[in-house]
VEXDREN-2710 file (C-alpha; in Angstrom, 1 decimal):
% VEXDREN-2710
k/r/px/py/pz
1/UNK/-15.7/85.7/271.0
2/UNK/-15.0/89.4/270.8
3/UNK/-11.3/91.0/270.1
4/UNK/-11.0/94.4/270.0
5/UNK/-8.7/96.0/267.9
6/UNK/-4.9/96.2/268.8
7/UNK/-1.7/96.5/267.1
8/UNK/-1.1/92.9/268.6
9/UNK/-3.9/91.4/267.7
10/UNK/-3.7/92.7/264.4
11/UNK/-0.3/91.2/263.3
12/UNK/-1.5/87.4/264.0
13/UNK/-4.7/87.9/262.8
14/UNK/-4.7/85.1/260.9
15/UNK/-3.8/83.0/264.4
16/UNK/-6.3/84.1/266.1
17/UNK/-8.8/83.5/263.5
18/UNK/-7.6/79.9/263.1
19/UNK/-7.7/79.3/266.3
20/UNK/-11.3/80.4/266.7
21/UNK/-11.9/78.2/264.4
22/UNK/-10.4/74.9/265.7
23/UNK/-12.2/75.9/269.0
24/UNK/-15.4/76.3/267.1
25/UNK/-16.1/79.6/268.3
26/UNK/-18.3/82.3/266.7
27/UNK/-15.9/85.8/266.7
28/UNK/-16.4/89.0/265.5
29/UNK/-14.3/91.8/265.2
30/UNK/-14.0/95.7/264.7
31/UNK/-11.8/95.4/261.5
32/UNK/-12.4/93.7/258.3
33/UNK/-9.2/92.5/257.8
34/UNK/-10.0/89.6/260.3
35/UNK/-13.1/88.8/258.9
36/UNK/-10.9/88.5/255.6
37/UNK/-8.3/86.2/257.7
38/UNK/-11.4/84.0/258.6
39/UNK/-13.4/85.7/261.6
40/UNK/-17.1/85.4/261.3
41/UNK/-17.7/88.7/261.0
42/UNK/-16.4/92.2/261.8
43/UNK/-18.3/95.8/262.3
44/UNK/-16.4/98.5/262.8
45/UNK/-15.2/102.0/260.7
46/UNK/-13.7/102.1/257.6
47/UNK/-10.4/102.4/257.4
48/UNK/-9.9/103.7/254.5
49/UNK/-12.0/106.6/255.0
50/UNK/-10.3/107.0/258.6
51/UNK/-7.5/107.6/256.8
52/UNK/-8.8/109.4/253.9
53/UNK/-9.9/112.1/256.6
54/UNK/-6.7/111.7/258.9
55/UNK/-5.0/112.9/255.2
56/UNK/-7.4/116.4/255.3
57/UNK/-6.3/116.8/259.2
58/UNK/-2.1/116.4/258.1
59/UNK/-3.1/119.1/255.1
60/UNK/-4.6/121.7/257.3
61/UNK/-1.4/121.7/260.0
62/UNK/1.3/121.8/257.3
63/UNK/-1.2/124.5/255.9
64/UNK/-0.3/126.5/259.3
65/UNK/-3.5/125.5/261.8
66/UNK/-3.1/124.9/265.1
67/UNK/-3.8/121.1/265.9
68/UNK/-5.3/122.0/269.1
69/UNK/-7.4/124.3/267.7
70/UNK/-9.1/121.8/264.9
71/UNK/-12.3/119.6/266.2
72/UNK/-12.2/116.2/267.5
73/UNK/-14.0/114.0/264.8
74/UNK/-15.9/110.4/265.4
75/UNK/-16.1/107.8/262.6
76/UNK/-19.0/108.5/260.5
77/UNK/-19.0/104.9/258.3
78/UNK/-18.9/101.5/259.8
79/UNK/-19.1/98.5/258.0
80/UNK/-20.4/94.9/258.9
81/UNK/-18.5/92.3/257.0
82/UNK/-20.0/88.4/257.1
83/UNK/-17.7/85.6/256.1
84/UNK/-20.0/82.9/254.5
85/UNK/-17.6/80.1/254.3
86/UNK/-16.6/81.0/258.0
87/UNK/-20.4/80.8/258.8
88/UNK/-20.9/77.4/257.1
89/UNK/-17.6/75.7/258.2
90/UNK/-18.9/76.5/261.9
91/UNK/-22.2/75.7/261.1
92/UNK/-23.8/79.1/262.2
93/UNK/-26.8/80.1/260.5
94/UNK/-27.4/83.7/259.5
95/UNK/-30.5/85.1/259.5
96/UNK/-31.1/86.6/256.1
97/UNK/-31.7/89.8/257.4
98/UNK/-28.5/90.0/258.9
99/UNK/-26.9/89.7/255.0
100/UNK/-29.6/92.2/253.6
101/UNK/-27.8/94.9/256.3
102/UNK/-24.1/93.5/255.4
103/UNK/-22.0/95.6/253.1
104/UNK/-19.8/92.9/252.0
105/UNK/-20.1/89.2/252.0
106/UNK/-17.0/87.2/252.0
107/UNK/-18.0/84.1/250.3
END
């Protein structure tokens, strides 16, 4: 099961990750946060640098650009996150390949 990312979602991630779970269903997700709650695995851009360069955008209007003059950027980091014990309790087997490409592996 795929969930794309919403406010929503995002406030009962924990639900929707147990109830994937119960259901036995393999899910993977666009944040890391719900591979944290329990998802099987997420791939998607890194928040933190979203924000880190969201924080350079906010500098350079209160610095007196035009926001309508400054470029339109796309996520340049994305991150696949593997839950382990996710993986096991569902009894999904990851192909080792799949870890060596992982940047984190919740265990």
């Amino acid at each position: 099961m795929m969930v794309t990312s919403d406010a929503t979602f995002f406030g009962h991630r924990q639900r929707i990750a147990d109830l994937a779970l119960e259901s036995r269903l393999a899910t993977i997700f666009s944040l890391r946060d719900y591979a944290e709650a329990g998802g099987l695995m997420s791939y998607g851009e890194d928040l933190a640098d979203f924000f880190h360069r969201a924080a350079t955008f906010v500098d350079k209007i209160f610095k007196g650009a035009n926001p309508g003059d400054l470029p339109m950027e796309q996520p340049t980091l994305f991150k696949l996150v593997i839950n382990r014990k996710t993986a096991d309790a569902l009894g999904v087997t990851i192909p080792p390949q799949l870890y060596i490409f992982a940047d984190e592996v919740i265990e």
